[in-house]
Kinemage of the C-alpha trace (Angstrom):
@kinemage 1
@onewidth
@group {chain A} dominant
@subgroup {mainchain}
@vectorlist {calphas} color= white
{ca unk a 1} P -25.434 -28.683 78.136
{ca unk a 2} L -25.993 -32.379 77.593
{ca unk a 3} L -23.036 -33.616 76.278
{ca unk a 4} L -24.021 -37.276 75.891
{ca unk a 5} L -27.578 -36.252 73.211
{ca unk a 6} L -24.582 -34.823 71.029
{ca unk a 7} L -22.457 -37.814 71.326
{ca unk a 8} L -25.624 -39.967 70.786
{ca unk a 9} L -26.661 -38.300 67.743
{ca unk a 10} L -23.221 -38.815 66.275
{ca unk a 11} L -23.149 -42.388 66.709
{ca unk a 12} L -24.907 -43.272 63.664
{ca unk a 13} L -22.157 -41.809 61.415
{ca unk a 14} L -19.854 -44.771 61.471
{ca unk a 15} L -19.076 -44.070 57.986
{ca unk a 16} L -18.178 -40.509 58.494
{ca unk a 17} L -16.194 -41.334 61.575
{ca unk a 18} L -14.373 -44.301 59.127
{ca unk a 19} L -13.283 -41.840 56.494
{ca unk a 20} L -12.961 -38.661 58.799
{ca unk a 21} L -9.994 -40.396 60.657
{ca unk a 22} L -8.876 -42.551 57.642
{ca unk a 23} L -8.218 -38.934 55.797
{ca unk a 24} L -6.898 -36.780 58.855
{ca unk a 25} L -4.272 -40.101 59.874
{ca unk a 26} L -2.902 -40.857 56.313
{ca unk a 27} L -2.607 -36.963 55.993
{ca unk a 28} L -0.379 -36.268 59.166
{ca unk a 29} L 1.414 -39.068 58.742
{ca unk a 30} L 2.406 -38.657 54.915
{ca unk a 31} L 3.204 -35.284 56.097
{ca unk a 32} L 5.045 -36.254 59.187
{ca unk a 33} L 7.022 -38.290 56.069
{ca unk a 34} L 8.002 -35.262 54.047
{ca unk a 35} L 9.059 -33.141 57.336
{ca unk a 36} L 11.624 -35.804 58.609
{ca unk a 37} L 12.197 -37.208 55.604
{ca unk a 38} L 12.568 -34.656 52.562
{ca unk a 39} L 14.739 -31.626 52.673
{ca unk a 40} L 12.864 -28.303 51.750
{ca unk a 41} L 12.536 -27.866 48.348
{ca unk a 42} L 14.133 -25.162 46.441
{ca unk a 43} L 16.719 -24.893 44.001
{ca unk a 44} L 19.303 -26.631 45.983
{ca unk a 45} L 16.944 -29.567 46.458
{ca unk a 46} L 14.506 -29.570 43.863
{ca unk a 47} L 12.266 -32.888 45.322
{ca unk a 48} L 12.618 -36.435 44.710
{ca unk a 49} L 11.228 -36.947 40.772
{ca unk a 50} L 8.848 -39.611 40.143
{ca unk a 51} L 7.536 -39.383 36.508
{ca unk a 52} L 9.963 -37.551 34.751
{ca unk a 53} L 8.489 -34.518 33.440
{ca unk a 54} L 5.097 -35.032 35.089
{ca unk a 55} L 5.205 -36.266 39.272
{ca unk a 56} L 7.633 -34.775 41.805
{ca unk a 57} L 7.378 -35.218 45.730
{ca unk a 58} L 8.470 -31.993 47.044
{ca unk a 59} L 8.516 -30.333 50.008
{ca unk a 60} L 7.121 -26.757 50.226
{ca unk a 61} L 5.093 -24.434 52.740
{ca unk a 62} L 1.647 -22.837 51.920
{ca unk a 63} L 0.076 -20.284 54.328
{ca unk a 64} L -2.134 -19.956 52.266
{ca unk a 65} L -5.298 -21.888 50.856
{ca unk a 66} L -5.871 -23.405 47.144
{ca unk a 67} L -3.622 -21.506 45.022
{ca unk a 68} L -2.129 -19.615 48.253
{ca unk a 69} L -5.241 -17.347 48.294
{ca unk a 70} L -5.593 -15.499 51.506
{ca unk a 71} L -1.850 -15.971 51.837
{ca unk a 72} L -1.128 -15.218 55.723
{ca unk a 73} L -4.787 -15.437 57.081
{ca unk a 74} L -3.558 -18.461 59.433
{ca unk a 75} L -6.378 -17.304 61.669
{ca unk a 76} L -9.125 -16.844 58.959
{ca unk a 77} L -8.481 -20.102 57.440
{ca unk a 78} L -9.008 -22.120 60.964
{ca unk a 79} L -11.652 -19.959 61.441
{ca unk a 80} L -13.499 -20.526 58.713
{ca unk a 81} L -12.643 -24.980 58.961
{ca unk a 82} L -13.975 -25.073 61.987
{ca unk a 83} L -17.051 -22.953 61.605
{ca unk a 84} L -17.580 -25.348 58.378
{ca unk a 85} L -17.642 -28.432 60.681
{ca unk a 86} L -19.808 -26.747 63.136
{ca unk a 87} L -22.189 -25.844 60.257
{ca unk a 88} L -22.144 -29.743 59.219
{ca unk a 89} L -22.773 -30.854 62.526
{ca unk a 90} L -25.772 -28.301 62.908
{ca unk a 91} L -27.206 -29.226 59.485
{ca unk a 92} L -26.373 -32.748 59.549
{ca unk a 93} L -29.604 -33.971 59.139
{ca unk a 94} L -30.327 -30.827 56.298
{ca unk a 95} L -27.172 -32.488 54.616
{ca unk a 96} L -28.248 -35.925 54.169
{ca unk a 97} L -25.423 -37.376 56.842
{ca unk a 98} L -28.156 -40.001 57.442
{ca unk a 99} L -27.379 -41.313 54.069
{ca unk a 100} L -24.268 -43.784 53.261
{ca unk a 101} L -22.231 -42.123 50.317
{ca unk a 102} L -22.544 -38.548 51.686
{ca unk a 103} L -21.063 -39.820 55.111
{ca unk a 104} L -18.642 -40.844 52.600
{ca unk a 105} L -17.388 -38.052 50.760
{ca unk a 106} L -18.539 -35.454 54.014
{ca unk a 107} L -16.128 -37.628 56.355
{ca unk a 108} L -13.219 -37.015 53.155
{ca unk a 109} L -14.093 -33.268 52.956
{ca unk a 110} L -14.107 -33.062 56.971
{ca unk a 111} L -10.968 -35.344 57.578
{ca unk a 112} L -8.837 -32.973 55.144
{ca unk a 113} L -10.144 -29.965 57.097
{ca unk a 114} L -9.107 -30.880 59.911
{ca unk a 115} L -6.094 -32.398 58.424
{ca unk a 116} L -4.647 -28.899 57.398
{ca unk a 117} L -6.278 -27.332 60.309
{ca unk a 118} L -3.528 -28.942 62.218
{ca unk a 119} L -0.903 -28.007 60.207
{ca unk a 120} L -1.550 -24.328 60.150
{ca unk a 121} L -1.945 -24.306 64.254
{ca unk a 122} L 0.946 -26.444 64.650
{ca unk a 123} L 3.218 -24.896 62.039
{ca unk a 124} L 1.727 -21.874 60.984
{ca unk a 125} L 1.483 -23.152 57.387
{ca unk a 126} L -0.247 -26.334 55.692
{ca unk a 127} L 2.702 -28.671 54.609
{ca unk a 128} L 2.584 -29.980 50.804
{ca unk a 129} L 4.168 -32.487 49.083
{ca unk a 130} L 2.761 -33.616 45.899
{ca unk a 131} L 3.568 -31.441 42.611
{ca unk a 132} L 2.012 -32.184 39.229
{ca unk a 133} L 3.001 -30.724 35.866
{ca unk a 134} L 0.895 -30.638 32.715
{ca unk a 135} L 3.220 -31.063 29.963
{ca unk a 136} L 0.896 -29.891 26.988
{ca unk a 137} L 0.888 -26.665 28.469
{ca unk a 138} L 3.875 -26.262 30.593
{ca unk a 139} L 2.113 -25.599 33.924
{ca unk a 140} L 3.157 -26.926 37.447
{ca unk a 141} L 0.050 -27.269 39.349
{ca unk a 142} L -0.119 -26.049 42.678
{ca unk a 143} L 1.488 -28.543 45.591
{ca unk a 144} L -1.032 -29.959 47.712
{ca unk a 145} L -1.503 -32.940 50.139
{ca unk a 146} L -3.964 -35.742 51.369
{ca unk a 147} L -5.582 -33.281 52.744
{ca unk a 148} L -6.407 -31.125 49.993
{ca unk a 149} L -7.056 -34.322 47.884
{ca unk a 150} L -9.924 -35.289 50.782
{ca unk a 151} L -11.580 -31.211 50.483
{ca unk a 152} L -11.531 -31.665 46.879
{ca unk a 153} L -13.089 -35.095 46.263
{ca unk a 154} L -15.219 -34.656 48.987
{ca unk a 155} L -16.855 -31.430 48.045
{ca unk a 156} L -17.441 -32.621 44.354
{ca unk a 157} L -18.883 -35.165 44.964
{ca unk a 158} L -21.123 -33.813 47.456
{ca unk a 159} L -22.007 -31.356 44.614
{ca unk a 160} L -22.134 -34.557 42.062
{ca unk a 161} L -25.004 -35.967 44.747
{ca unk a 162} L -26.910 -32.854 45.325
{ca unk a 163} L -27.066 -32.651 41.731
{ca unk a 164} L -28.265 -36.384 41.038
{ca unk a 165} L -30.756 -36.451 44.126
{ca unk a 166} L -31.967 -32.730 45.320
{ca unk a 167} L -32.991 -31.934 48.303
{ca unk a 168} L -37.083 -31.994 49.053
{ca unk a 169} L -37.667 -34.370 45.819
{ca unk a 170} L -41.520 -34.746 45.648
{ca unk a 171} L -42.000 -38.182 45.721
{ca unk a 172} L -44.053 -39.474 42.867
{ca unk a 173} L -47.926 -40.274 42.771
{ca unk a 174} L -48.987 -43.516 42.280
């Protein structure tokens, strides 16, 4: 296998490679933060409040993914990252990577991958630290992390794109 075509091809992604290691750093170290930093949250140590009634830091464990689904599937969940950068990587050019703002928001959706890829083989669950609640209703959203926030934004507005400029657009006749 020619290692240096696949390096080669991956050099024009300077954008990616910007936001893919801005993402993954500020998420470890933020987390590195909350580990040495912030006792474990429960009711002895309810987190560090930051809006009354609306912004808490806290520090809490997920092993699971958004909204703890597949709660204990460590292996699934890595798994399943890392097959979805080897699918982006394959279908790069399918993708649009060529293209500015979706090396943009695909280097935010990849660097939070990998982000809480890390967490779940180094700790065995994804570390979170930021806890909303919505005070019309009462309802603590689900902790998350920079991480999370990077797979979010990332993916909608990959979806925002692909709905503003689809794929195989005839171009128009003159």
């Amino acid at each position: 296998m020619n290692l240096r075509r696949h390096f080669a091809a991956l050099s024009g992604y300077k954008r990616f490679w910007t936001v893919y290691l801005s993402v993954l750093t500020l998420d470890q170290i933020t987390k590195l933060i909350v580990l040495f930093g912030l006792p474990q949250t429960d009711r002895s140590h309810p987190g560090i409040v930051v809006i009354p009634d609306f912004f808490t830091l806290v520090h809490v464990y997920n092993k699971g993914a958004a909204w703890s689904m597949m709660s204990g599937r460590q292996d699934l969940l890595v798994i399943l990252a890392l097959a979805a950068m080897a699918a982006m990587y394959r279908w790069r050019l399918a993708l649009g990577l060529d293209k500015p703002f979706v090396q943009l928001v695909l280097g935010a959706f990849a660097g939070g991958a990998m982000g809480n890829v890390i967490d779940r083989l180094a700790y065995d669950h994804v570390v979170d630290f930021l806890s909303f609640r919505i005070p019309l209703i009462n309802y603590y959203w689900p902790a998350f992390n920079v991480a999370d926030m990077g797979i979010t934004c990332g993916a909608a507005l990959f979806c925002w794109h692909g709905f503003r400029e689809p794929a195989g657009k005839a171009p128009k006749p003159e």
